[in-house]
DSSP file (Angstrom, degrees, kcal/mol; ACC not computed):
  #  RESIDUE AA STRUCTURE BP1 BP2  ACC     N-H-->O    O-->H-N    N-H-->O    O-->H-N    TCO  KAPPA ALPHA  PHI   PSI    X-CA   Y-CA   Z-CA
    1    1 A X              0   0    0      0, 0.0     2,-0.3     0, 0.0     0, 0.0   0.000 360.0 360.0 360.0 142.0   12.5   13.4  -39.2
    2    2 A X        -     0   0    0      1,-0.0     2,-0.5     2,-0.0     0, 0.0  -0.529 360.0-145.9 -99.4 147.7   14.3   10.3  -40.0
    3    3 A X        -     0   0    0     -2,-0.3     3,-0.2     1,-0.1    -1,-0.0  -0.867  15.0-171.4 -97.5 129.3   13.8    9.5  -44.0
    4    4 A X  S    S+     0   0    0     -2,-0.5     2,-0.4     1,-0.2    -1,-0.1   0.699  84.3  34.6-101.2   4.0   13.6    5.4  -44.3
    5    5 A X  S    S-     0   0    0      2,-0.0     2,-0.4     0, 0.0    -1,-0.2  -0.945  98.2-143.3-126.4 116.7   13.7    5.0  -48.0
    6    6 A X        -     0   0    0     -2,-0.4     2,-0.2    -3,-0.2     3,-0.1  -0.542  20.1-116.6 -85.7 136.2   16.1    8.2  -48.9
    7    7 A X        +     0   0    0     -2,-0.4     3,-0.1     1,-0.2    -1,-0.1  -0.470  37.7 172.3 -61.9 136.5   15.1    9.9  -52.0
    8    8 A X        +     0   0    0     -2,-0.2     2,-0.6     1,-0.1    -1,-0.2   0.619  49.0  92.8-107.4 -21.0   17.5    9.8  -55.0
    9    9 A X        -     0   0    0     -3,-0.1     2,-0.3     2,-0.0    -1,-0.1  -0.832  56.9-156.0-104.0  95.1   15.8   11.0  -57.4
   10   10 A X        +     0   0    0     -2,-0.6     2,-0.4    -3,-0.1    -2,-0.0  -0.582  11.4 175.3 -76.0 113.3   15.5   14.8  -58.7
   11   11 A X        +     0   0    0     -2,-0.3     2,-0.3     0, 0.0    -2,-0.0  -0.851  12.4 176.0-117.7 152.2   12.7   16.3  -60.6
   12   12 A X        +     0   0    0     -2,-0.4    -2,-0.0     2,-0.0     0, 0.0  -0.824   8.6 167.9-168.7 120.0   12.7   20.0  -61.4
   13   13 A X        -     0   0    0     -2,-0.3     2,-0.3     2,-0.0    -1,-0.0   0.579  25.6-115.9-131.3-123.5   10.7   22.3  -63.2
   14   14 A X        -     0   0    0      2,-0.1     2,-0.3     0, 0.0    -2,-0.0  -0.690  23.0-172.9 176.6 146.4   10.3   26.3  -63.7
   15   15 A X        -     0   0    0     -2,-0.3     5,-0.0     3,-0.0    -2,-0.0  -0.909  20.7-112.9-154.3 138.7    7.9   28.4  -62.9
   16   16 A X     >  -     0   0    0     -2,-0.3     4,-1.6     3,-0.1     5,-0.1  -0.064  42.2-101.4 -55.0 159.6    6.7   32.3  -63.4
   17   17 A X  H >> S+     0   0    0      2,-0.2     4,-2.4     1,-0.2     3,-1.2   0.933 120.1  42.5 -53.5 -62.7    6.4   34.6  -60.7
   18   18 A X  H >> S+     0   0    0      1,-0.3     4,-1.4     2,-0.2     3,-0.7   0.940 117.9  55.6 -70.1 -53.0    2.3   34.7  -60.1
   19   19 A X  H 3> S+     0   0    0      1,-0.3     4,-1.5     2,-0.2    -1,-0.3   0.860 109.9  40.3 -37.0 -46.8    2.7   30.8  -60.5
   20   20 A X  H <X S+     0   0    0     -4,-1.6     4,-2.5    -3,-1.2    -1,-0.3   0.924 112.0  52.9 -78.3 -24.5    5.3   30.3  -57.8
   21   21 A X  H <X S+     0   0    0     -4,-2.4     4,-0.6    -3,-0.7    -1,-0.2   0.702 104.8  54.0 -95.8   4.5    3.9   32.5  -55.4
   22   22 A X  H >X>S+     0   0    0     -4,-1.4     3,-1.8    -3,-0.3     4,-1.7   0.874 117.7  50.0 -84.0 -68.4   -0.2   30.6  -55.7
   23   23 A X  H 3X5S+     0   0    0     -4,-1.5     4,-0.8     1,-0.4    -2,-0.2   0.623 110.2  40.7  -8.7 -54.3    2.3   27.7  -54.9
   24   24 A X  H 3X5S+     0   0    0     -4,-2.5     4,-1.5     2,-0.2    -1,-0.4   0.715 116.4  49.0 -98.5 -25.2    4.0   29.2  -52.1
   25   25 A X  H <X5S+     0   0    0     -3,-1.8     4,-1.7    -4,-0.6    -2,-0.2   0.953 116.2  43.9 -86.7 -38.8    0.6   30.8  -50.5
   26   26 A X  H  X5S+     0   0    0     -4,-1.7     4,-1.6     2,-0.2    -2,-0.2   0.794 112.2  58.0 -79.6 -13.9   -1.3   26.9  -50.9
   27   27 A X  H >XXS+     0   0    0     -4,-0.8     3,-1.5    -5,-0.6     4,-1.2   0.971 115.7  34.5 -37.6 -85.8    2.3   25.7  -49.4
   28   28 A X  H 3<5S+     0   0    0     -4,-1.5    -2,-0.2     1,-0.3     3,-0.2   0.650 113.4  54.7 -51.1 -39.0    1.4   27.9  -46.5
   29   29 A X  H 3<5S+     0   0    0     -4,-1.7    -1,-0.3     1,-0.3    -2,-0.2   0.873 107.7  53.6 -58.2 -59.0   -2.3   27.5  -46.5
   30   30 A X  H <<5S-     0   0    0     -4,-1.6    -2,-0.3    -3,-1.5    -1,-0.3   0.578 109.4-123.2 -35.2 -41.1   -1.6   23.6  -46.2
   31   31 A X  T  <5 -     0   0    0     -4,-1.2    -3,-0.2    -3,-0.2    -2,-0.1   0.892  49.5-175.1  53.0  50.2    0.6   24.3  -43.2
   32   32 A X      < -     0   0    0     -5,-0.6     3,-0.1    -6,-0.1    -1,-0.1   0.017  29.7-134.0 -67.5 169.2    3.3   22.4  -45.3
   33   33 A X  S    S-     0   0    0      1,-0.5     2,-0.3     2,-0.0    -1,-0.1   0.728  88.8  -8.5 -86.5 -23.1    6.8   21.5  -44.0
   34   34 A X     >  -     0   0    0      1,-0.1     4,-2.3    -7,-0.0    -1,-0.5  -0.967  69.0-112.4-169.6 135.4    8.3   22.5  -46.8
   35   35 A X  H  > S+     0   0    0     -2,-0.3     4,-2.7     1,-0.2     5,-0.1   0.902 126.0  42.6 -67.9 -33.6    7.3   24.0  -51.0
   36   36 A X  H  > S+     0   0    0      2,-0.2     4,-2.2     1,-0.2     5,-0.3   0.997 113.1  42.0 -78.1 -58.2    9.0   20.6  -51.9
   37   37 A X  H  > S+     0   0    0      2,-0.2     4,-2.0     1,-0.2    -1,-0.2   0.922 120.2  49.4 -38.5 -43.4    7.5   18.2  -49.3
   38   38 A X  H  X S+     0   0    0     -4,-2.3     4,-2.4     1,-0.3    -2,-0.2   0.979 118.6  42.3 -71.6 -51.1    3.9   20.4  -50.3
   39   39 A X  H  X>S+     0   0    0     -4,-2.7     4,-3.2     1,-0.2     5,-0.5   0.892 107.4  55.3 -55.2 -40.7    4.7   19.7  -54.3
   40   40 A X  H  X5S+     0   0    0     -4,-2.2     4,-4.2     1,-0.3     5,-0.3   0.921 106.9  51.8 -77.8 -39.0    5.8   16.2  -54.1
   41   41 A X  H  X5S+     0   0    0     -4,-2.0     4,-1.3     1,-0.3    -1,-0.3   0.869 113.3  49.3 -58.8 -43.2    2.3   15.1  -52.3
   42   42 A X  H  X5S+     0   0    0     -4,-2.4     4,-2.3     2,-0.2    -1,-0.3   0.864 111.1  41.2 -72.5 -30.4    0.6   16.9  -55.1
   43   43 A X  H  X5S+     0   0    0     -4,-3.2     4,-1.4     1,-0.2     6,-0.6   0.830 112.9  57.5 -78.0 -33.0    2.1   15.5  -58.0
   44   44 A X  H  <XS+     0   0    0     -4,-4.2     5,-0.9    -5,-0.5     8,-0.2   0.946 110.7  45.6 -66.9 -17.4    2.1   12.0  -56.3
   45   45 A X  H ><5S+     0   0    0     -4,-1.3     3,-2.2    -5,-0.3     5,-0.2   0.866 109.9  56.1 -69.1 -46.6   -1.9   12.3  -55.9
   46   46 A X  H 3<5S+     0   0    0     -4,-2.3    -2,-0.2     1,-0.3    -1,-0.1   0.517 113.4  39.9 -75.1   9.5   -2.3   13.5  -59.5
   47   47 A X  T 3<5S-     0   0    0     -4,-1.4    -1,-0.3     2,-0.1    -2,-0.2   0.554 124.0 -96.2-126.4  23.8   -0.8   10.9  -60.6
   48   48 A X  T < 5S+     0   0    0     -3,-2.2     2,-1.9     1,-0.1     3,-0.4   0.106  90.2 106.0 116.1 -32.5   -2.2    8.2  -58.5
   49   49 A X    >>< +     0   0    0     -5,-0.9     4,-0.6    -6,-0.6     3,-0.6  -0.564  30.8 152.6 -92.4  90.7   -0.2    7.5  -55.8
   50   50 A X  H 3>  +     0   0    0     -2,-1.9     4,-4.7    -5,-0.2     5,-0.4   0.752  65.0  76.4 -80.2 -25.0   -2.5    9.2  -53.2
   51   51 A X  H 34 S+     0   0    0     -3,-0.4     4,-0.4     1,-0.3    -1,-0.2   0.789  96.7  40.0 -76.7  -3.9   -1.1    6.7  -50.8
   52   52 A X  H <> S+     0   0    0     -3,-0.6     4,-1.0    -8,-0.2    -1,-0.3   0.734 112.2  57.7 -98.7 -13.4    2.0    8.3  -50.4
   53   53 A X  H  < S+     0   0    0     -4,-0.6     3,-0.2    -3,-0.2     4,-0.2   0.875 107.0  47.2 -80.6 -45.3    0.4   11.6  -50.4
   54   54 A X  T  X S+     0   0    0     -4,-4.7     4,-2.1     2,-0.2    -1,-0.2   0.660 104.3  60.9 -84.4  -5.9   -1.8   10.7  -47.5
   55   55 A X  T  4 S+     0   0    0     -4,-0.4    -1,-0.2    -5,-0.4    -2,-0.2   0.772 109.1  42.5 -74.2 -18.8    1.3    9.3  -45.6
   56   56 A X  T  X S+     0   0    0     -4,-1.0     4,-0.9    -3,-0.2    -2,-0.2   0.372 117.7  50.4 -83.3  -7.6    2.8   13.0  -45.9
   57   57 A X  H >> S+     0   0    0     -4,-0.2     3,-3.7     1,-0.1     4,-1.4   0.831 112.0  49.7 -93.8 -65.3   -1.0   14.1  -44.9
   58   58 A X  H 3< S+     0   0    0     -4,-2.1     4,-0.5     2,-0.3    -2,-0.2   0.608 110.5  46.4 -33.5 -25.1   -0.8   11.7  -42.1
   59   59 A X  H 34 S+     0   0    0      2,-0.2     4,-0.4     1,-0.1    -1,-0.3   0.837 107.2  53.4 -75.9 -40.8    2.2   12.8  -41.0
   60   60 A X  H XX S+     0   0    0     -3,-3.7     3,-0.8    -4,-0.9     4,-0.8   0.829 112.0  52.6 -81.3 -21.8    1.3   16.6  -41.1
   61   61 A X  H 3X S+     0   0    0     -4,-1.4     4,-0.8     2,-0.2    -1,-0.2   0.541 102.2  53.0 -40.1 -37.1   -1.7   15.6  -39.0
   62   62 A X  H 3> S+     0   0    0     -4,-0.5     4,-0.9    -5,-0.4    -1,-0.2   0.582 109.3  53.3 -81.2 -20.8    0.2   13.9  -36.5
   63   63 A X  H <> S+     0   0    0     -3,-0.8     4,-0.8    -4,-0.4    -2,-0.2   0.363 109.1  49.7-106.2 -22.4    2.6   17.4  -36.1
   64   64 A X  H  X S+     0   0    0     -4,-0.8     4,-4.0    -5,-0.2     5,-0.2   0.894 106.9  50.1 -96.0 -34.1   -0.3   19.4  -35.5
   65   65 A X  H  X S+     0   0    0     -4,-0.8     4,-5.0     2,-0.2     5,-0.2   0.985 114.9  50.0 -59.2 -42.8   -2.1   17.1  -32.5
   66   66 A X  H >X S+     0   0    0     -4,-0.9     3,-1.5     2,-0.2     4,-0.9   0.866 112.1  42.3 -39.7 -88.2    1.3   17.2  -30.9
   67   67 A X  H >X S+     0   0    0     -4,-0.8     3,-1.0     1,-0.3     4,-0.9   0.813 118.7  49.4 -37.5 -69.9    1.4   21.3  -31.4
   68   68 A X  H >X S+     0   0    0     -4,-4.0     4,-2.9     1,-0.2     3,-1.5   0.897 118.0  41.5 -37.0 -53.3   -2.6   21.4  -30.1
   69   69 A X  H <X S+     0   0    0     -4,-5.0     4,-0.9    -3,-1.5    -1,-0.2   0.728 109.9  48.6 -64.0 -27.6   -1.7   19.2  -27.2
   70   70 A X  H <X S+     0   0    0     -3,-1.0     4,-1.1    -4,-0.9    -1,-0.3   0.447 114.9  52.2-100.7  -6.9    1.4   20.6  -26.1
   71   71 A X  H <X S+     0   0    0     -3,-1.5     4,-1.8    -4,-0.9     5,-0.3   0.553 106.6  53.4-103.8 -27.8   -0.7   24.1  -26.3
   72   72 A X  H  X S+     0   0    0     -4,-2.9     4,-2.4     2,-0.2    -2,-0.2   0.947 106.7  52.7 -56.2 -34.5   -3.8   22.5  -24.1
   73   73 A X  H >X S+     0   0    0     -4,-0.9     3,-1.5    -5,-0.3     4,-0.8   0.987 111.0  47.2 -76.6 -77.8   -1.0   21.7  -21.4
   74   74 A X  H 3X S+     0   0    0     -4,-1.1     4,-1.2     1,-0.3    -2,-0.2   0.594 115.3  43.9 -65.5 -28.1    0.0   25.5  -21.7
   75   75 A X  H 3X S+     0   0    0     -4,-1.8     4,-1.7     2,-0.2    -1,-0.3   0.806 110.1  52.7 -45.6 -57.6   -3.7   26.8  -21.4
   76   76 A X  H <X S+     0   0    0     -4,-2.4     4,-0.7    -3,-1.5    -2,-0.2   0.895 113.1  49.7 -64.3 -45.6   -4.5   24.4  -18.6
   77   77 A X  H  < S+     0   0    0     -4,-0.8    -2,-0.2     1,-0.2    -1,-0.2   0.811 117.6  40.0 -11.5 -60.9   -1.0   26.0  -16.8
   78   78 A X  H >X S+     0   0    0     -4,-1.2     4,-1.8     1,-0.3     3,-1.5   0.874 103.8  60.3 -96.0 -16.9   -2.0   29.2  -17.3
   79   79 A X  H 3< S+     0   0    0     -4,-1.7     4,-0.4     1,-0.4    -1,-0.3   0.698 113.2  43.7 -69.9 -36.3   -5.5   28.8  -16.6
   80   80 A X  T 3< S+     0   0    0     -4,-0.7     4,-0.4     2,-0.2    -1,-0.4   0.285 105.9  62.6-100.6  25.8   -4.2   27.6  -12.8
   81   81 A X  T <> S+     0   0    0     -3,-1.5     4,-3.6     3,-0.1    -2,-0.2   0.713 111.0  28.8 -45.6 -80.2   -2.1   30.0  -12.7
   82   82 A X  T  < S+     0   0    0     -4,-1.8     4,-0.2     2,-0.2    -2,-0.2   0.527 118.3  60.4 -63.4  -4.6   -4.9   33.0  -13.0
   83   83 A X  T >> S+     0   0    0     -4,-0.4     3,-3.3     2,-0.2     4,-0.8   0.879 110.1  44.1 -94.8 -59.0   -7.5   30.4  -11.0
   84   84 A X  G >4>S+     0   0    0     -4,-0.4     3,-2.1     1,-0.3     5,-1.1   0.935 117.5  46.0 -43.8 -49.6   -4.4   30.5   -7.7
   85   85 A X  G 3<5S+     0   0    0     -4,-3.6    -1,-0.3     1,-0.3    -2,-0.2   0.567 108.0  54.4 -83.3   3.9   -4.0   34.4   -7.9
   86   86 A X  G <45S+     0   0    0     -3,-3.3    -1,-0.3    -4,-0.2    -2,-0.2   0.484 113.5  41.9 -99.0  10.6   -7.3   35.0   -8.0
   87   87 A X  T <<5S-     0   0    0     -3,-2.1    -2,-0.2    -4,-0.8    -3,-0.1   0.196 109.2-118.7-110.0   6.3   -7.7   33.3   -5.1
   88   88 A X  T   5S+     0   0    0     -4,-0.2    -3,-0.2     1,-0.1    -4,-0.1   0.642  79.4 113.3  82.7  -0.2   -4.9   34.4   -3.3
   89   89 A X  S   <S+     0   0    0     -5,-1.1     2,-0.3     1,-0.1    -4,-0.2   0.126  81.8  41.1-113.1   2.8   -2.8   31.2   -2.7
   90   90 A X        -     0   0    0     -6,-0.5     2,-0.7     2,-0.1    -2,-0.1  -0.948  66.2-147.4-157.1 137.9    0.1   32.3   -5.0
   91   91 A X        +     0   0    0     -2,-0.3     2,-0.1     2,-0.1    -6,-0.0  -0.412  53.2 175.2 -78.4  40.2    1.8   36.4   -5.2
   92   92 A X        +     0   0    0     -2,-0.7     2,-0.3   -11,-0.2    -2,-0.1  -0.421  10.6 175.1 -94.1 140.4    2.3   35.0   -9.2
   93   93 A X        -     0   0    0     -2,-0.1     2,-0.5     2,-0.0    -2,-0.1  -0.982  14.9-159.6-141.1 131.2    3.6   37.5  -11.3
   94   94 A X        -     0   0    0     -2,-0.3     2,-0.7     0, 0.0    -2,-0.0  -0.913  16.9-160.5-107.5 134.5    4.4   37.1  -14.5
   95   95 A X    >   -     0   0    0     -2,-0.5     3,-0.6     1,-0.1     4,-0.2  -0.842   4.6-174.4-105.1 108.2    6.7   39.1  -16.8
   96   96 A X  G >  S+     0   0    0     -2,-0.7     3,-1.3     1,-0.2    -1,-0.1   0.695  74.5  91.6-101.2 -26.0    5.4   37.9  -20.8
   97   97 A X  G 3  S+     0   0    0      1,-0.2    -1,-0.2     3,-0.0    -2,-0.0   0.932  90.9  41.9 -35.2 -57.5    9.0   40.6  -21.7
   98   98 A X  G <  S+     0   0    0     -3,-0.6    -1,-0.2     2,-0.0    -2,-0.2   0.644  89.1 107.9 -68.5 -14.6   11.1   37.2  -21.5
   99   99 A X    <   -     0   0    0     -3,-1.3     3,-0.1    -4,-0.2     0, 0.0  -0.497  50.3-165.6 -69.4 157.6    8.4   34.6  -23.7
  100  100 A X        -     0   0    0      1,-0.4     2,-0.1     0, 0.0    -1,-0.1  -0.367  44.9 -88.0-161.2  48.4   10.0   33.9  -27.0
  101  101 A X        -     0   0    0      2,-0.0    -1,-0.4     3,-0.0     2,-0.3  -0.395  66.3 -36.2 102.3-177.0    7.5   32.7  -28.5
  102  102 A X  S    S-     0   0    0     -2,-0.1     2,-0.1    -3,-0.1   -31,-0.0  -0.826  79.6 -81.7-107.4 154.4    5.8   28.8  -28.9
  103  103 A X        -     0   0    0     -2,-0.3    -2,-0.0     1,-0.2     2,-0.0  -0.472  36.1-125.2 -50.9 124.0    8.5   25.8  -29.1
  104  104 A X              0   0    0     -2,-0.1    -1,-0.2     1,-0.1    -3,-0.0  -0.186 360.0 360.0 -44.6 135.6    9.9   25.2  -32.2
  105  105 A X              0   0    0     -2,-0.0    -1,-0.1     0, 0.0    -2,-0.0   0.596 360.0 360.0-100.0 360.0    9.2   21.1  -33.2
């Protein structure tokens, strides 16, 4: 992702173990890009600027319709897939040994 205003600016803080790791689980929980990207959105809402916090929401919102859609298209795939071989129209075998997983964005 292309940055257009590049950040310059470094803020940095310390935190105990049980602290960092509620951090790192609402990171995850959030389905953040990143513990920095996840922090910066929260301190820019607590202090007001929510509109940059909901352009990082907006963003992560926009990365997940992709990832839903691009998993409907695989559904719908596999879904004719199983519709042709139960119908006879196709010998499809699949071997699931070679998948590696969903696409990386």
């Amino acid at each position: 992702m292309r940055i257009l205003k590049p950040r310059t600016r470094l803020v940095n803080f310390r935190l105990n173990e049980e602290e960092y790791e509620c951090l790192r689980s609402a990171c995850t929980q959030q389905g953040a890009r990143s513990l920095s990207d996840f922090a910066r959105a929260a301190v820019l809402r607590e202090v007001g600027a929510e509109e940059l916090g909901e352009r990082w929401n907006e963003r992560r919102l926009s990365s997940l319709r992709r990832k839903v859609s691009r998993l409907e298209s695989e559904v719908r795939g596999l879904l004719e897939l199983v519709r042709k071989s139960e119908r006879g129209e196709t010998s499809a075998y699949v071997d699931w040994r070679g998948w590696r997983g969903p696409r990386k964005d």
